[in-house]
C-alpha positions, 0 to 999 in steps of 0.5 A: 454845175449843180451849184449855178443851177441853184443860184439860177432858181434862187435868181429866180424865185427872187425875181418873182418874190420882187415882181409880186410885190410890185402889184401892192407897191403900185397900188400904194404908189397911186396914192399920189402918182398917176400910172404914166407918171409911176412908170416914167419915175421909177425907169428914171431912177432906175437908169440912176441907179443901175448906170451909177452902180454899174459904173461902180462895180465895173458891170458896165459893157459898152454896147457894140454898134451893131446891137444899137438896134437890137436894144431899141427894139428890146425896150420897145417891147418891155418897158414901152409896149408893156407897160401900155398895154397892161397898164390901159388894158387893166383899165377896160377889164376886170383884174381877173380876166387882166390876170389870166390873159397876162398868165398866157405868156408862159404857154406862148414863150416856148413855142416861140422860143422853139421856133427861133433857137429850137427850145425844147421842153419835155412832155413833163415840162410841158405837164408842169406848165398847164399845171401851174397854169390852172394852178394861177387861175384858181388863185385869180379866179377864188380874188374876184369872181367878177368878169368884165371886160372889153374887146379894147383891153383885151386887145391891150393885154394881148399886146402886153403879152406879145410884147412880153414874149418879143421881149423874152427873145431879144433878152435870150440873144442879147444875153450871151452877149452883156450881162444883166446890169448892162442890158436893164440899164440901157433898155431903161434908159430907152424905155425913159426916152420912150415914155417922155412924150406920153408923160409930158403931154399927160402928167407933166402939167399937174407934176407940181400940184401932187401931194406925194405921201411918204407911203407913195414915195416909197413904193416908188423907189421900191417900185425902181430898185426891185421893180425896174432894175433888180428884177430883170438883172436876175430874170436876165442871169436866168433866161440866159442860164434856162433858157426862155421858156424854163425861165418864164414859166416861172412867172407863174409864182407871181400870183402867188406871191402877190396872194400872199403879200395882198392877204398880209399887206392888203387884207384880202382874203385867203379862201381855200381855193387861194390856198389850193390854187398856190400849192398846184402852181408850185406843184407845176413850176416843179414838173415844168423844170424836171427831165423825167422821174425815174422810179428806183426799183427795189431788188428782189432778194435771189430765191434759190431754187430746190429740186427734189431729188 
């Protein structure tokens, strides 16, 4: 038992490791791709890659009927809604005030998960999360001190948000039903459905004329394989295994782990407030997965009582 549950936070932090990479692999994606077009490439060959190596392992379940639905509205929170609303919203905010907003996803998953399957955190849990919480906010806020935003973009991410917690919902019930190669597999062949139209009628005409550089490529397919695809198979195995509100409380690490990678990667800075902000999230994840903490108490040596007399 104890064994799964660490390969369930191993899963986890991989996750994590994966997705704050995927902030760095975008920038440089950029390069030669527009952002509609990233997200419309790296769901292609993300489906490539997850049905042939599915088929392969034999990881591959088919989908019963009645579930058809439950995958299509699945992939229209993440990857459609998602993706739109963090994607345009970030282009209406500063990064700061994206980064916070998107930091609320942890705090909005338990409630949400209690009142559908009756999740329940401890009062310790509950600590550990607004820790790490305040925690992401000094590691956003020591990036850029820089606040604009506008009531559009706030409303995008807020959708991103709600989309990201719809999402983490439908994955808690569908979990015990597919394995995560199955669910990443279909809900990215719907998203590529999805984003079709939008990439068609805004990239497709310039598709030709892109100088795409080796740098670009890739991060696109590191931005597929990691981004797409391993990362929601081992946050799937995970939410299935914790629960939806222990599991995304994780995703708290991805700041972090986007700091550390900008500050080798990007050459950005790492000023103390960084440095402290990482230790306190790291300090919250921890109280957000203990029951309690149980003190050991120390036995008194006996004393041994001499009347007079």
């Amino acid at each position: 038992m104890k064994s799964k549950l660490g390969l369930v936070y191993i899963s986890l932090v991989l996750a994590m490791l994966f997705w704050g990479y995927t902030f760095v692999a975008f920038k440089f994606a950029l390069e030669s791709f527009k952002p509609i077009s990233i997200i419309f490439y790296r769901l292609v060959i993300s489906v490539v890659f997850l049905f042939v190596f599915s088929r392969l392992t034999g990881k591959l379940q088919p989908i019963r009927k009645e579930d058809y639905k439950l995958f299509v509205i699945m992939a229209f929170f993440e990857p459609f809604l998602y993706f739109l609303g963090e994607s345009f919203g970030l282009t209406y905010v500063s990064s700061t005030i994206g980064s916070v907003i998107i930091a609320i996803i942890p705090l909005i998953v338990p409630i949400a998960a209690y009142f559908m399957y009756r999740e329940r955190l401890t009062f310790l849990n509950w600590i550990g999360l607004l820790v790490s919480f305040a925690g992401v906010i000094a590691v956003v806020i020591s990036s850029e001190v820089e606040m604009i935003a506008r009531l559009t973009g706030v409303l995008l991410l807020f959708l991103a948000v709600l989309s990201a917690v719809g999402y983490s919902l439908m994955v808690k019930g569908l979990s015990h039903k597919y394995n995560g190669f199955t669910i990443t597999a279909y809900q990215n062949a719907i998203g590529v459905f999805m984003f079709l139209p939008l990439f068609l009628w805004f990239d497709a005409g310039t598709m030709m004329s892109v100088d795409i550089s080796s740098v670009s490529m890739i991060s696109l397919l590191y931005l597929a394989i990691f981004g797409s695809s391993l990362t929601f198979v081992l946050f799937t195995f995970a939410i299935r295994e914790l629960g939806a509100s222990k599991a995304n409380i994780f995703s708290n690490l991805i700041p972090v782990f986007t700091a550390i990678f900008s500050y080798f990667l990007l050459k950005e800075s790492m000023p103390g407030l960084k440095v402290a902000g990482i230790f306190v999230v790291l300090i919250g994840v921890f109280l957000s997965q203990v029951k309690s903490i149980k003190f050991k108490k120390s036995k008194a040596p006996p004393v041994n009582y001499q009347f007079p007399g």
